[in-house]
C-alpha positions as CSV (number, residue, x, y, z in Angstrom):
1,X,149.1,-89.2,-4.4
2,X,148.6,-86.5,-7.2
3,X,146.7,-86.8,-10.7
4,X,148.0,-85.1,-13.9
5,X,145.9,-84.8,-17.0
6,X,147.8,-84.1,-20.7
7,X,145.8,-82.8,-23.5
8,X,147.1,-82.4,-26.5
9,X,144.6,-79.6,-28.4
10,X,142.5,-80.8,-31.1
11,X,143.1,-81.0,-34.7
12,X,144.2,-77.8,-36.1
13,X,143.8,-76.3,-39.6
14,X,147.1,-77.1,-40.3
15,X,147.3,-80.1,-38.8
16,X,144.9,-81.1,-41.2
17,X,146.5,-78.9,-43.9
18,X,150.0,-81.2,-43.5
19,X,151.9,-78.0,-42.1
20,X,154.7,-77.2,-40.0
21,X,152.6,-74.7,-37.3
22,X,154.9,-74.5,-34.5
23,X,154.4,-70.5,-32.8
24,X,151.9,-70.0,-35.1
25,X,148.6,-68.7,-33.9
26,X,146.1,-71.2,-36.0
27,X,142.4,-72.5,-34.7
28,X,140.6,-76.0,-34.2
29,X,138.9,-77.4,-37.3
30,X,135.2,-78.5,-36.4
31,X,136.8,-81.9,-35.6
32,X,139.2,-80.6,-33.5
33,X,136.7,-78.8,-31.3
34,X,134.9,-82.2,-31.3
35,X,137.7,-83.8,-30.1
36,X,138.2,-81.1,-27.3
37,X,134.6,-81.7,-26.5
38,X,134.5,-85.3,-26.6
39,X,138.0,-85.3,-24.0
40,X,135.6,-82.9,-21.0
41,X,133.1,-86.1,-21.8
42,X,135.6,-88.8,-20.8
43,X,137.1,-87.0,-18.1
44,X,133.5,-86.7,-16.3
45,X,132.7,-90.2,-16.9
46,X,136.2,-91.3,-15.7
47,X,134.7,-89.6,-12.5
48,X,138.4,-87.2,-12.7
49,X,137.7,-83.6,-12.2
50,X,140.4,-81.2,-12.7
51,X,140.8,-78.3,-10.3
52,X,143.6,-75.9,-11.6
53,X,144.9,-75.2,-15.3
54,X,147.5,-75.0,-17.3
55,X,147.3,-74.2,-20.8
56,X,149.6,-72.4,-23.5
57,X,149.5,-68.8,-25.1
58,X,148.3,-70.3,-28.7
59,X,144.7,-70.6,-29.1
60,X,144.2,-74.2,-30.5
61,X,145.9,-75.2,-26.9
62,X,143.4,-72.4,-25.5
63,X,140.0,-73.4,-27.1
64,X,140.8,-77.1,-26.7
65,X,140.9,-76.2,-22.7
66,X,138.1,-73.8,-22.7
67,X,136.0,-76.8,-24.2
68,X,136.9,-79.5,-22.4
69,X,136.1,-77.4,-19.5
70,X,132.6,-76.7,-20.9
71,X,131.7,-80.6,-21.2
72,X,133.0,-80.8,-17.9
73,X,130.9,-77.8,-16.1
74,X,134.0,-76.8,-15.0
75,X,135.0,-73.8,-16.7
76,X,135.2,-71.5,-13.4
77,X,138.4,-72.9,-12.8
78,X,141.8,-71.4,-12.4
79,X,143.8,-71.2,-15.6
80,X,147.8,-70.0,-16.2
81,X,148.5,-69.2,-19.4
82,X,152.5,-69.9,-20.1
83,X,154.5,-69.7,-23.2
84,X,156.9,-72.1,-22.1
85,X,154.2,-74.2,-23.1
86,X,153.7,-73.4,-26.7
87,X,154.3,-75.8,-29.4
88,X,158.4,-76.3,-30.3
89,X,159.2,-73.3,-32.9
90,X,160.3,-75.0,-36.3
91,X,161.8,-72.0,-37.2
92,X,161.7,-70.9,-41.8
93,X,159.3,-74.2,-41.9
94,X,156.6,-72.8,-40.2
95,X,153.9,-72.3,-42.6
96,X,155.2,-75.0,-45.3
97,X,153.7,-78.1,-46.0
98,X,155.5,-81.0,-44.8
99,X,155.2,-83.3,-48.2
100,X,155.8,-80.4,-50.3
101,X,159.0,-80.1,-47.7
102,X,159.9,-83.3,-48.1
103,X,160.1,-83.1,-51.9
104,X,162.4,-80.6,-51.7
105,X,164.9,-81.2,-49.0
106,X,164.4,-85.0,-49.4
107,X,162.4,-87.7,-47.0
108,X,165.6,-88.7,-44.8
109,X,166.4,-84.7,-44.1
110,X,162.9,-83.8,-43.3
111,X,163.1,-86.6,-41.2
112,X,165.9,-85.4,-39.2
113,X,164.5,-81.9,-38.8
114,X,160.8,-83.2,-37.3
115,X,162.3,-86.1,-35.2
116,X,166.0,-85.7,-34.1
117,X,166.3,-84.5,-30.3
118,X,168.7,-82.0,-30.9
119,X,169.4,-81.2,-34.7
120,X,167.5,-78.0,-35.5
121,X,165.2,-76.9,-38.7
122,X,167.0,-73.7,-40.5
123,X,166.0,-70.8,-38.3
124,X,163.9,-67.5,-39.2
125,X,166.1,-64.6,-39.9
126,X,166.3,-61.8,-37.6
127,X,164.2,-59.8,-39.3
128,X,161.4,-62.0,-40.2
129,X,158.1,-60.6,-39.5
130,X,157.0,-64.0,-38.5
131,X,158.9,-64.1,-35.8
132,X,157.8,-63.8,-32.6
133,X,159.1,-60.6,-31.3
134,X,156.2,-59.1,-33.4
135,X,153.7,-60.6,-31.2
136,X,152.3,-58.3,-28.5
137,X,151.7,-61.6,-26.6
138,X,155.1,-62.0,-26.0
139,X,156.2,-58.2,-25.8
140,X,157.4,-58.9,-21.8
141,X,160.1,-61.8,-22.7
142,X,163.3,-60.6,-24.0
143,X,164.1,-60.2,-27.0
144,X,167.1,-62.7,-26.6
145,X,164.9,-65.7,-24.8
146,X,162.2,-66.1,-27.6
147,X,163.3,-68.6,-30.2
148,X,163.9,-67.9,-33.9
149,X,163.7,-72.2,-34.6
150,X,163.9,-75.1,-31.7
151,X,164.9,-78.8,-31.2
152,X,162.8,-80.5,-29.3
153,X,165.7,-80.2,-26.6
154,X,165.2,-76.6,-26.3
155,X,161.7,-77.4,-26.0
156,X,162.0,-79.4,-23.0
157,X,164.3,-76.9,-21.8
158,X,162.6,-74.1,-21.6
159,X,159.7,-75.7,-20.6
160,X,160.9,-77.2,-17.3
161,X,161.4,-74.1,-15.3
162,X,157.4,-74.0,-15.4
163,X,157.4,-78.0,-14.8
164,X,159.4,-77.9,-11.7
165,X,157.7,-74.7,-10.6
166,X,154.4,-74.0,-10.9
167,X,152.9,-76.8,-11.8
168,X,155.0,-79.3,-9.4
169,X,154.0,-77.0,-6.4
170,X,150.1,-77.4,-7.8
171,X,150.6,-80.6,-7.5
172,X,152.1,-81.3,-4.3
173,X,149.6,-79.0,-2.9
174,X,147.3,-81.6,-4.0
175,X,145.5,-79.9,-7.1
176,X,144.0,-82.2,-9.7
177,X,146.4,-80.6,-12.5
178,X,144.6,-80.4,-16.3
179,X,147.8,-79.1,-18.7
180,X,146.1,-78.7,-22.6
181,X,149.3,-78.1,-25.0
182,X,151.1,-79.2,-27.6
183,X,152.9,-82.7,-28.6
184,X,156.3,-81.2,-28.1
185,X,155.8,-79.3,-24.9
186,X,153.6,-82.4,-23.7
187,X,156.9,-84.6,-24.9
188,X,159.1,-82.1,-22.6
189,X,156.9,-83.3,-19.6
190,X,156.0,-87.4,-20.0
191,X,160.1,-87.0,-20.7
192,X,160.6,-86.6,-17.5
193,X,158.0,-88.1,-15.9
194,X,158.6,-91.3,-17.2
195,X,162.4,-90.5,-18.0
196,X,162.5,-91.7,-22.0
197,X,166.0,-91.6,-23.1
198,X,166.8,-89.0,-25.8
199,X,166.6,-91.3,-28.8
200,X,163.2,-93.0,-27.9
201,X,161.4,-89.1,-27.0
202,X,161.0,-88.4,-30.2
203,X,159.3,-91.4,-31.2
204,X,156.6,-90.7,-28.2
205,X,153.0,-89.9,-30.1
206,X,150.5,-88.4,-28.2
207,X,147.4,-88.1,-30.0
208,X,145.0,-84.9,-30.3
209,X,141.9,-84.5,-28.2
210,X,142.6,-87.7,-26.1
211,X,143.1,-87.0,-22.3
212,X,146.6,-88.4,-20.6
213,X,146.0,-89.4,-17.0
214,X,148.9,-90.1,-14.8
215,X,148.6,-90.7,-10.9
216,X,151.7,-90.0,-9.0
217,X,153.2,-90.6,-6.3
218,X,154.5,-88.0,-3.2
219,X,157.4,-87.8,-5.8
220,X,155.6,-86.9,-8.0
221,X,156.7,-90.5,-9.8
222,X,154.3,-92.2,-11.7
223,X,152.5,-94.8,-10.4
224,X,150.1,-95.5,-13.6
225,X,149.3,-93.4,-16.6
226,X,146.4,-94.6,-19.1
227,X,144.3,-92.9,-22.3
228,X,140.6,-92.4,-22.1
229,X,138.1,-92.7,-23.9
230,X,137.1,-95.0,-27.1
231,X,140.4,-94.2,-28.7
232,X,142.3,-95.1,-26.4
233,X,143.2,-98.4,-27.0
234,X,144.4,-97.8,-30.3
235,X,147.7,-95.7,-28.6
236,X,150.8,-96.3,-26.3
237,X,151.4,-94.4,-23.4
238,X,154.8,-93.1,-23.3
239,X,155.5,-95.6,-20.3
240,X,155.0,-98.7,-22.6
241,X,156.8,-96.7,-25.7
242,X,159.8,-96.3,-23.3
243,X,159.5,-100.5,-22.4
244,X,158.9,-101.5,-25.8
245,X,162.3,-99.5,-26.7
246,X,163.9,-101.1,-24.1
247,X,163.1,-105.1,-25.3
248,X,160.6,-105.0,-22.5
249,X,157.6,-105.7,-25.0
């Protein structure tokens, strides 16, 4: 039996700002690195210690980890860093407040952009310098693989090379496997561990700074998957969103 730990990061500047961040590069607010904190806190008293790491190449994803590790005295540990599990690219709304969006393009299409599976935000241009081809963090991907806007199906697609790769064989191996991200890359995984149906993923909210334990089986198939901490009451697991889609209550 395996143990997987999701953590979304902490609140983000723009997360508290209303923005669409996506690729970009912002920090933790001094909630956020609360949050980050308080999620090493419930992990120890859960008695649930980590052992190998997977985070993403943004730094809210990054800090949230590196705390969680401090609470935990754990921060020796073996971390990968891995853009496949940055935050879905929203493409020209990067950088735009979602209201402010919204009164523009109208409720119903913003809608559609943040929460369809497969309908895509309008994309940066080619040459837009926010693109991510100006990043040295990224100067050893081609050109041609890094995204210019994503759905959240190219999301789960690109990220479950890593999934199926790396972090399966950790697992296997028998690693206690902490992943700090991103809602949509963290969507990408509890997607297929608990196999939510396209048109229920996106309705799947997994809150900052709150840990996601899942034990699993030699299948690595769920065999329970709960929230810690004081919070965590107040939020679904993706395992009861998926049965409450399907009239299962």
């Amino acid at each position: 039996m395996g143990q997987l730990i999701l953590l979304r990061h902490g609140q983000s500047r723009w997360n508290l700002e209303n923005r669409f961040t996506g690729w970009t590069d912002v920090d933790l607010t001094d909630e956020g690195r609360a949050q980050a904190w308080r999620a090493g806190e419930d992990l120890a008293k859960a008695g649930i210690a980590p052992t190998l790491c997977f985070t993403s190449v943004l730094k809210r994803a990054i800090r949230t980890l590196w705390l969680c590790l401090d609470a935990t005295d754990r921060m020796w540990l073996p971390v990968t860093r891995d853009w496949r599990l940055n935050e879905r690219h929203y493409g020209a709304l990067q950088g735009l407040n979602k209201a402010e969006t919204a009164e523009k393009h109208g409720d119903e299409q913003v809608h559609i952009w943040r929460r369809s599976y497969d309908i895509p935000p309008p994309a940066l241009d080619a040459d837009d310098p926010r693109g991510p081809w100006t990043d040295p963090r990224y100067r050893a991907i081609p050109r041609d693989t890094l995204p210019r806007v994503e759905t959240l199906k190219a999301t789960v697609e690109r990220l479950m090379p890593l999934w199926t790769g790396p972090i399966a064989s950790a697992l296997r191996a028998g690693e206690v496997v902490l992943i700090a991200a991103h809602g949509n890359s963290l969507r990408g995984i509890v997607k297929e561990l608990d196999d939510i149906p396209n048109d229920v993923i996106p309705n799947v909210e997994i809150p900052t700074g709150i840990p996601l334990v899942y034990e699993l089986n030699e299948h690595l198939r769920p065999l329970d998957s709960r929230y810690l901490g004081d919070a965590a009451a107040e939020h679904e697991t993706p395992a009861e969103v998926r049965r409450r889609a399907a009239g299962g209550g």
